[in-house]
C-alpha positions as a Markdown table, in Angstrom:
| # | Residue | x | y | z |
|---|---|---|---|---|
| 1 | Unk | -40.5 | 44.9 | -0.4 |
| 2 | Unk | -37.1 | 45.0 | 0.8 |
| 3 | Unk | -34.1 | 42.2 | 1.1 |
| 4 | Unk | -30.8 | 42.3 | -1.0 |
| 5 | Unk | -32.4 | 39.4 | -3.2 |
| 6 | Unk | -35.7 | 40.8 | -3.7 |
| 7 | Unk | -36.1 | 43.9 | -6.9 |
| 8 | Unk | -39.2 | 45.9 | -7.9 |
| 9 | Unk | -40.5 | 48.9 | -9.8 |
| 10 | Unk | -42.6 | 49.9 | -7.1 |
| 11 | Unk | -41.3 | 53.2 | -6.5 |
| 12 | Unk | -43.4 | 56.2 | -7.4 |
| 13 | Unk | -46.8 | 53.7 | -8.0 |
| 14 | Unk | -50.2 | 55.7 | -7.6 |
| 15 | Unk | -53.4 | 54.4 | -6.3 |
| 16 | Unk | -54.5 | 51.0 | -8.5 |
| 17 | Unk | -51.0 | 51.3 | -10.1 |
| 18 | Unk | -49.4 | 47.9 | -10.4 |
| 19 | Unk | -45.2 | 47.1 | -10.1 |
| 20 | Unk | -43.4 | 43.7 | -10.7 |
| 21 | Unk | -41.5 | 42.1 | -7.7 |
| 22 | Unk | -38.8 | 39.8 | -8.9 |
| 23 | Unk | -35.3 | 38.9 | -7.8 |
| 24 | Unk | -32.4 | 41.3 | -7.8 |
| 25 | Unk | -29.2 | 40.6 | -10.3 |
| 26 | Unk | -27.1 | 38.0 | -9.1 |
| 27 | Unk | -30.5 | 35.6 | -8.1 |
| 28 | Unk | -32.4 | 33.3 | -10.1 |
| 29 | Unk | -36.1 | 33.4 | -9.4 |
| 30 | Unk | -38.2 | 30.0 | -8.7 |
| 31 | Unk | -41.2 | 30.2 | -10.2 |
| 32 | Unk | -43.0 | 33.7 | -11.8 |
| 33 | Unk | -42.6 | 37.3 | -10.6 |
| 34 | Unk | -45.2 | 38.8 | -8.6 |
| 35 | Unk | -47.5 | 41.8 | -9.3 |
| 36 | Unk | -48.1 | 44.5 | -6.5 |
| 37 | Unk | -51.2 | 46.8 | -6.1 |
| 38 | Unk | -51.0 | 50.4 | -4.6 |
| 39 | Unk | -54.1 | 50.8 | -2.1 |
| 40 | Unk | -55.4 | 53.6 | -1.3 |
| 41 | Unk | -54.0 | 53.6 | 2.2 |
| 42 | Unk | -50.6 | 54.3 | 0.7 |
| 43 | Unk | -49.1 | 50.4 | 0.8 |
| 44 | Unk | -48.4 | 47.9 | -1.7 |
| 45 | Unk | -50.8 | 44.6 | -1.6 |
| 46 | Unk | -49.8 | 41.3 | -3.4 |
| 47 | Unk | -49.5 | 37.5 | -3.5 |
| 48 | Unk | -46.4 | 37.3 | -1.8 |
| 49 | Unk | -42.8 | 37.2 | -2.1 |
| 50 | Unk | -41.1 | 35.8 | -4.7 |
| 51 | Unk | -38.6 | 32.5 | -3.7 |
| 52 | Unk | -35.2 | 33.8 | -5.1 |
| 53 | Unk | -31.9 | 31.7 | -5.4 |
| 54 | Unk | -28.1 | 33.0 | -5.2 |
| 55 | Unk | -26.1 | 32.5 | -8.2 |
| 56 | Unk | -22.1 | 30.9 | -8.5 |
| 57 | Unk | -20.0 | 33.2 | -8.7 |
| 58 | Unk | -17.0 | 31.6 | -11.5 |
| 59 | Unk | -15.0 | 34.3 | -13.2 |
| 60 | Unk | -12.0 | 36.1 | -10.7 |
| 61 | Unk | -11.3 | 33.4 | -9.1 |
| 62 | Unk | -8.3 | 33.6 | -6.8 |
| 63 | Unk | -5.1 | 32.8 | -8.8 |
| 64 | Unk | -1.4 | 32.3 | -8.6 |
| 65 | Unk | 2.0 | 30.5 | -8.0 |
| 66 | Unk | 1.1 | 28.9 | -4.7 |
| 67 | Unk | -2.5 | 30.4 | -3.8 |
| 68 | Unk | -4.7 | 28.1 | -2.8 |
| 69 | Unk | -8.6 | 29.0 | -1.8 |
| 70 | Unk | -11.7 | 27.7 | -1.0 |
| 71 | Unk | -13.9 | 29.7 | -3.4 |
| 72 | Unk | -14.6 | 26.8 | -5.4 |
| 73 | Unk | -14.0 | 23.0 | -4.8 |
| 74 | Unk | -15.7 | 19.6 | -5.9 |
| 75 | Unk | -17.6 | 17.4 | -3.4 |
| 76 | Unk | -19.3 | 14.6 | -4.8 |
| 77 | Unk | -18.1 | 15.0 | -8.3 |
| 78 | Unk | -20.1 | 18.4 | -8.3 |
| 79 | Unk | -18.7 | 21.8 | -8.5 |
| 80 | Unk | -19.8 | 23.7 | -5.4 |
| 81 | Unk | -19.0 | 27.5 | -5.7 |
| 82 | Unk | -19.6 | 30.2 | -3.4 |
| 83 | Unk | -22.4 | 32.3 | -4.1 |
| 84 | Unk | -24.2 | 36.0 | -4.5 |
| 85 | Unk | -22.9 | 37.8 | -1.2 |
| 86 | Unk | -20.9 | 35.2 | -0.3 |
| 87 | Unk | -17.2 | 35.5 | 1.0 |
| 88 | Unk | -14.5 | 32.9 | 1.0 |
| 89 | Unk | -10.3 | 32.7 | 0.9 |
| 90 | Unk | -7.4 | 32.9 | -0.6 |
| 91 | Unk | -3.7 | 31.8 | 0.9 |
| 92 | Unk | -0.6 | 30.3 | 0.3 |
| 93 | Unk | -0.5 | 26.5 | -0.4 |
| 94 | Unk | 1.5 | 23.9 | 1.9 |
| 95 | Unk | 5.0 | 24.6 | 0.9 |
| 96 | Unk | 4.7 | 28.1 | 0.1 |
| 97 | Unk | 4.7 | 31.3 | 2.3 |
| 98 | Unk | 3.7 | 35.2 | 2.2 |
| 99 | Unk | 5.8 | 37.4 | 0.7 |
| 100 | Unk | 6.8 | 40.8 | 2.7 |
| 101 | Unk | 4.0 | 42.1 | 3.4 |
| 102 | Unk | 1.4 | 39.6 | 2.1 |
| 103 | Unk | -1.6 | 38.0 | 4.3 |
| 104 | Unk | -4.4 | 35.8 | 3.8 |
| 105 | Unk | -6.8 | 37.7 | 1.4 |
| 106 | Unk | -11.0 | 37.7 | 1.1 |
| 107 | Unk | -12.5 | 37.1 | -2.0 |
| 108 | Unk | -16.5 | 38.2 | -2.4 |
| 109 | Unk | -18.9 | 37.3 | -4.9 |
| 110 | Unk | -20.6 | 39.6 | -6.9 |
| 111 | Unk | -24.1 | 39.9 | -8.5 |
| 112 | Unk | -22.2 | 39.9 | -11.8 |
| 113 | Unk | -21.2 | 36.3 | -11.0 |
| 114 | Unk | -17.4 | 37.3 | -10.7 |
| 115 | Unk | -15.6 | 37.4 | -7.5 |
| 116 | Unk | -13.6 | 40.5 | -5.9 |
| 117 | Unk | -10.3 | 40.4 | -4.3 |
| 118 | Unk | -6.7 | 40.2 | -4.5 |
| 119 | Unk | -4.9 | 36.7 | -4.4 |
| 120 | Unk | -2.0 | 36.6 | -2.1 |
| 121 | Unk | 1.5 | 37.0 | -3.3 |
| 122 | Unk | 3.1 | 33.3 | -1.9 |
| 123 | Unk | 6.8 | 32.6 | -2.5 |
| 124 | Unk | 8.3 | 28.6 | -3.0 |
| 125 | Unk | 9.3 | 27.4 | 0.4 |
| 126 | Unk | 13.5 | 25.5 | -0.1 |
| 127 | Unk | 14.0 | 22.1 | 1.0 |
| 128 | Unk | 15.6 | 21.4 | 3.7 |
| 129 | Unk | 19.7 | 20.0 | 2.0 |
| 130 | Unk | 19.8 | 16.4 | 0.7 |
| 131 | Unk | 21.9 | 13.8 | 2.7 |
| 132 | Unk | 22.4 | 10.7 | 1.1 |
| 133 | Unk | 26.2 | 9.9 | 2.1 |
| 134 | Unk | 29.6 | 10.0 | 0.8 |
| 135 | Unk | 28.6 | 8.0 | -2.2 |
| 136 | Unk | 26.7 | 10.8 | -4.1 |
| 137 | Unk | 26.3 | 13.9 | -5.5 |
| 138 | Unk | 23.7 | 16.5 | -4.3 |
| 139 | Unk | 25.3 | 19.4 | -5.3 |
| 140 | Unk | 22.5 | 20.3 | -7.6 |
| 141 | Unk | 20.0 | 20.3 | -5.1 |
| 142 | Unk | 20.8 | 22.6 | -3.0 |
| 143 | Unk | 18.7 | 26.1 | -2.9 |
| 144 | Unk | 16.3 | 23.8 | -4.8 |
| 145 | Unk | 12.2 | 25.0 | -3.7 |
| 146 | Unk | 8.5 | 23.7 | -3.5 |
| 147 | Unk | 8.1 | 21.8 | -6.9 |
| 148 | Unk | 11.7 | 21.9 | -8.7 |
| 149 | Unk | 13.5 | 18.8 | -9.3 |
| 150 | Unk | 17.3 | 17.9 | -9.3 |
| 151 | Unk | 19.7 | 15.5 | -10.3 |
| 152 | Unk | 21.8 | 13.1 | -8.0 |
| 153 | Unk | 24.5 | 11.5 | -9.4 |
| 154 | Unk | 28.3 | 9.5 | -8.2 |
| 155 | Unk | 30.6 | 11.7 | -6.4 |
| 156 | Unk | 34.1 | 11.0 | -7.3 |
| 157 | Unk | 35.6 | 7.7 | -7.2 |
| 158 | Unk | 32.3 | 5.9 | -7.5 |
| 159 | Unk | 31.3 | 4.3 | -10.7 |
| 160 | Unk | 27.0 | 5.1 | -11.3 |
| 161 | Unk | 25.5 | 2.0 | -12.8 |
| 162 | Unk | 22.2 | 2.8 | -14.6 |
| 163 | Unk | 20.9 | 6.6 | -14.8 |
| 164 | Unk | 20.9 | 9.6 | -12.8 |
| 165 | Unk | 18.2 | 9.9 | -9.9 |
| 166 | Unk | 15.3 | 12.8 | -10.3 |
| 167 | Unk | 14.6 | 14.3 | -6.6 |
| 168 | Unk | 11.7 | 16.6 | -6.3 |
| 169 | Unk | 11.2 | 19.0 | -3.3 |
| 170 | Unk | 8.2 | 18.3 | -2.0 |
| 171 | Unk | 5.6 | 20.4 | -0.2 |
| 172 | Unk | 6.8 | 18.8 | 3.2 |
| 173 | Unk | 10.5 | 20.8 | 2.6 |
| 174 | Unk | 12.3 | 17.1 | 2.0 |
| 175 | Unk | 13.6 | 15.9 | -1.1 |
| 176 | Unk | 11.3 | 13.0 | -3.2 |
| 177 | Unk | 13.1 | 10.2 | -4.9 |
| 178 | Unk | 15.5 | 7.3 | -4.8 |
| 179 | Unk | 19.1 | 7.4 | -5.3 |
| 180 | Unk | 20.9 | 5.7 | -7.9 |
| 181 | Unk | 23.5 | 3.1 | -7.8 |
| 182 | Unk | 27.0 | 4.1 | -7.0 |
| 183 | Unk | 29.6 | 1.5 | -7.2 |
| 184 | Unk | 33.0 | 1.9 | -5.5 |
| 185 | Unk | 36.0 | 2.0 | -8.5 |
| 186 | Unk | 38.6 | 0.0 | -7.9 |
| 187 | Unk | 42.2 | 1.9 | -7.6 |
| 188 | Unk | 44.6 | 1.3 | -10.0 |
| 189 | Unk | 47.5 | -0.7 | -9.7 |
| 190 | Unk | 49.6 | 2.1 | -11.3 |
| 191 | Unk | 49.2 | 4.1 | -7.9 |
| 192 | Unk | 50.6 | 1.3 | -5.4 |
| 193 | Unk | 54.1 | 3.0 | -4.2 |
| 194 | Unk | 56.9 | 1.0 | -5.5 |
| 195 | Unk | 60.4 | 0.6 | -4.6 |
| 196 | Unk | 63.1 | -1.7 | -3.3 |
| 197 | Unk | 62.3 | -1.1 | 0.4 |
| 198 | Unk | 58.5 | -1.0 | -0.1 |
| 199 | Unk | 56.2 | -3.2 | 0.7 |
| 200 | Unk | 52.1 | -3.5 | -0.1 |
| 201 | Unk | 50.5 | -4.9 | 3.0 |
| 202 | Unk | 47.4 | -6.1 | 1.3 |
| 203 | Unk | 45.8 | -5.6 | -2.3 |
| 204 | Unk | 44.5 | -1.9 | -3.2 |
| 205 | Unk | 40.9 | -1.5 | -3.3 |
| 206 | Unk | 40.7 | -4.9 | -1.4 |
């Protein structure tokens, strides 16, 4: 009568004393328990075995800015989980990485139906800087990492026509998004030199 799924009250039986086999916490039986017999040769005589079924483990999951895992997921539109003795584990999503002295970490599941372990500490990965060309302003996207979002707007001497642009930085480390529309100013006619021995070759801003 032994196996991590299998529980009795067999211990300590005399002769014609009878004990339940069932499934141990943590399994779900399939069908009734079984009742034992103590011979009088000294071992336990019964029907069989009963047929006994891990449990999902769903509380404790692994957790956290960036952790990913694959204690849980959904195939078919069903929930698969791991089960009763089962292992699986938890690490840093695309886009992230370990802190100092942070590793993949194994998460088990208990007969309770809640999993042990300690999630990985994972840190935002930065984007790589955002080059769009003289035309625009990226300042605010720089030191920008994994899912934060910035602004792009006219640099100096362009005229923005419509709104500013929303970038996201993406798991890849590049920038998401489309720029806006910068329109060169004209200059003003107040800055052409003037004077009697000056001449403008051709019309500012032309």
């Amino acid at each position: 009568l032994t196996g991590v799924s299998i529980s009795h009250d067999c211990l300590g039986k005399a002769v014609d004393e009878t004990c339940i086999v069932a499934c141990a916490d943590g399994y779900t039986i399939s069908g009734d328990p079984f009742v034992y017999s103590c011979s009088s040769d000294g071992t336990y005589s019964g029907a069989g075995l009963p047929v006994c079924q891990p449990n999902p483990c769903t509380m404790g999951l692994p957790d956290g800015i960036g952790v990913t895992h694959n204690c849980s997921f959904v195939a078919d539109g069903i929930t698969v989980s791991v089960k009763t003795g089962g292992t699986c584990t938890a690490s840093c999503s695309p886009g992230y990485a370990y802190a100092a002295g942070s590793s993949p970490a194994t998460f088990a599941c208990q007969a309770t139906g809640e999993f042990s372990g300690q999630s990985p500490s994972c840190e935002a990965s930065p984007c790589a800087d955002l080059a769009l060309g003289q035309a625009f302003l990226t300042a605010a996207c720089q030191g920008r990492t994994t899912g934060q979002t910035c602004t792009v707007g006219c640099a100096d001497g362009w005229a923005l026509v419509g709104d500013l642009s929303i970038y996201t930085c993406t798991e890849s480390g590049l920038f998401a998004g489309e720029p806006p529309t910068c329109q060169a100013k004209p200059c003003s006619a107040d800055s052409v030199p003037i004077g009697a021995d000056l001449e403008a070759e051709e019309e500012c801003g032309s």
